[in-house]
C-alpha positions in Angstrom: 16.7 29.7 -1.2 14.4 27.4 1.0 12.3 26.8 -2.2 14.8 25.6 -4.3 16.2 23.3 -1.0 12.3 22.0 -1.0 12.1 20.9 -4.5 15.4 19.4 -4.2 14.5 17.5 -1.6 11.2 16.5 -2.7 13.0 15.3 -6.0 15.2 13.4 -4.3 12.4 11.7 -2.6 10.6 11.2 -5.4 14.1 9.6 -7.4 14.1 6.9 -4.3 11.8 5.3 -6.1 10.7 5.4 -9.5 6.8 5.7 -10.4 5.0 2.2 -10.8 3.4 0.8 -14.0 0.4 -0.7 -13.1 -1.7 -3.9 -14.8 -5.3 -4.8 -13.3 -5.5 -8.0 -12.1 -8.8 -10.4 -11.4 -6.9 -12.2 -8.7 -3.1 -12.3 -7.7 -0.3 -14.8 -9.1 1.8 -14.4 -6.4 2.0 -16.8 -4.1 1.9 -14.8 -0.8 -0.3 -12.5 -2.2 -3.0 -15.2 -3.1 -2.6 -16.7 0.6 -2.8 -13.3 2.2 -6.5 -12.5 -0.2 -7.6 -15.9 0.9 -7.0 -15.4 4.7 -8.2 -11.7 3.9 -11.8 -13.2 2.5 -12.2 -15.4 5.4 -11.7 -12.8 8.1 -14.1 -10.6 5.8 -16.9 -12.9 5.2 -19.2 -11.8 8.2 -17.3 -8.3 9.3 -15.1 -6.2 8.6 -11.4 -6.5 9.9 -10.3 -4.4 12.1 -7.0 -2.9 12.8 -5.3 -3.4 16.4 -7.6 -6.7 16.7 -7.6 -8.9 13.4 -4.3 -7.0 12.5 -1.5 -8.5 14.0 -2.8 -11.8 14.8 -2.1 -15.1 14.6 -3.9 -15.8 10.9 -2.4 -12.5 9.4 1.1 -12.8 11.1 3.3 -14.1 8.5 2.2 -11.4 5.8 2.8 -8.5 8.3 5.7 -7.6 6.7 4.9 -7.0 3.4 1.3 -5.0 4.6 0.6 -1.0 5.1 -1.7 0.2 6.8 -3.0 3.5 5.0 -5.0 5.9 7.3 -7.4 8.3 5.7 -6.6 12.1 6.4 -7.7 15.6 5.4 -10.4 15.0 5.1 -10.0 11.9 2.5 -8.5 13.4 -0.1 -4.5 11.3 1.6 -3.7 8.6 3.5 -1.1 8.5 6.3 0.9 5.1 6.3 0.6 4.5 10.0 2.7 0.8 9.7 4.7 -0.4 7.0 6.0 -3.7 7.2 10.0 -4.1 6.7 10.2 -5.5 3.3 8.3 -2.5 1.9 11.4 -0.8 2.5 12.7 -2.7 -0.7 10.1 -1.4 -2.7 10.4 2.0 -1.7 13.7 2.3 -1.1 13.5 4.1 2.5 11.2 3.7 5.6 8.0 5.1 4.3 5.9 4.6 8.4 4.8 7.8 8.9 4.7 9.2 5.6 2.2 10.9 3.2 0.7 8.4 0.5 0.8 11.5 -1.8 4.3 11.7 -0.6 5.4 8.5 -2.5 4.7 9.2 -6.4 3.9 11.7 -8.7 1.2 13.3 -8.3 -1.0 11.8 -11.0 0.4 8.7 -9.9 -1.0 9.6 -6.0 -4.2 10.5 -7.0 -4.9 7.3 -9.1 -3.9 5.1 -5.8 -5.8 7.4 -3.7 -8.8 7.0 -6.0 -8.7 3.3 -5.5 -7.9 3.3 -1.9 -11.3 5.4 -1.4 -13.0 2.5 -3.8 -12.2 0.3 -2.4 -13.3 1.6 1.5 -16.6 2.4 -0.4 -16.8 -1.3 -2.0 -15.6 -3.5 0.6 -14.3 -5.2 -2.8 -10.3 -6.4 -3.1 -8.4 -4.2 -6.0 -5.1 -6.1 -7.7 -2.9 -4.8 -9.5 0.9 -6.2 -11.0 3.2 -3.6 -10.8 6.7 -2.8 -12.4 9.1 -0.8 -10.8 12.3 0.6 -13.7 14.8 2.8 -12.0 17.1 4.1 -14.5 20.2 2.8 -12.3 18.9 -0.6 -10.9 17.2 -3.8 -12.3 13.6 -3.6 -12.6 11.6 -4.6 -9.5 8.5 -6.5 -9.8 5.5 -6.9 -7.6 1.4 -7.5 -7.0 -0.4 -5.0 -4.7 -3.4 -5.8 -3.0 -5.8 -2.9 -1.7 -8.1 -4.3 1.2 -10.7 -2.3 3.7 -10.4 -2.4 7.5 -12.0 -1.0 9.8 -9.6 1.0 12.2 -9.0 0.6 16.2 -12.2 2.8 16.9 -14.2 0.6 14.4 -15.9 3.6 13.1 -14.0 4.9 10.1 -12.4 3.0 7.3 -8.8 2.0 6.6 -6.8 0.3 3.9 -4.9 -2.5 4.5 -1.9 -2.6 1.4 0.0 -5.4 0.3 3.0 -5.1 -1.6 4.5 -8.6 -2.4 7.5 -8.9 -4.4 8.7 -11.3 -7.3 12.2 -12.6 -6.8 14.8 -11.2 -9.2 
């Protein structure tokens, strides 16, 4: 009995929102997301930025709410999203602070994003992608996602920063 009341909850998680299809981009078309990379390279062109100091602040404020902040845990193989800003909840659907990365798609789907979260710590390098959202019982949702590095409050081990901005309808 609590099996089956498991799985149906964790399918009715995953049905909140569909999987993503994902296009690799070489630098993002949306407009927020291209200002947000731009004030992202200038913070990053001497050091790393670092969460709790460079994020909030003035310079990153008016992206705050479409940015995660992705914490790496057990021992890197997830991420915890310790902040997601309120128009992520669009996206997925639900308030996803708190919450698994692995806990948010499919598992192939988690592992891909997770593999490119770790790159990108490794790299220092900024990963784009387009992404399309189609529910079977909503209009399709559209939207670039922007993987960053930051260092976190201790400034010892490496975060991602996420950026999820969204094309109008």
């Amino acid at each position: 009995m609590r099996a089956n009341s498991a799985t149906a909850n964790a399918l009715a998680f995953f049905s909140a929102s569909s999987d993503p299809y994902y296009q690799i981009r070489v630098e993002p078309a949306h407009p927020d997301a291209a200002a947000f990379l731009v004030t992202w390279r200038e913070h990053t062109h001497s050091r790393d930025v670092v969460i709790g100091k460079d994020i909030p602040s003035r310079p990153f404020a008016r992206f705050l709410g479409n940015l995660m902040i992705a914490e790496t845990i057990d021992d890197d193989t997830d991420c915890r999203i310790r902040l997601a800003g309120s128009s992520l909840r669009q996206r997925y659907k639900r308030e996803v602070s708190g919450r698994r990365l692995s806990e948010l798609f499919s598992p192939p789907i988690a592992a891909d994003n997770l593999a490119r979260l770790r790159k990108v710590r490794e790299t220092g390098g900024a990963f784009i992608h387009a992404a399309a959202v189609m529910p079977d019982v909503a209009p399709p949702l559209y939207y670039e996602v922007l993987l960053l590095r930051a260092l976190a409050p201790n400034e010892t081990a490496m975060w991602n920063i996420i950026g999820i901005f969204t094309f109008a309808s």
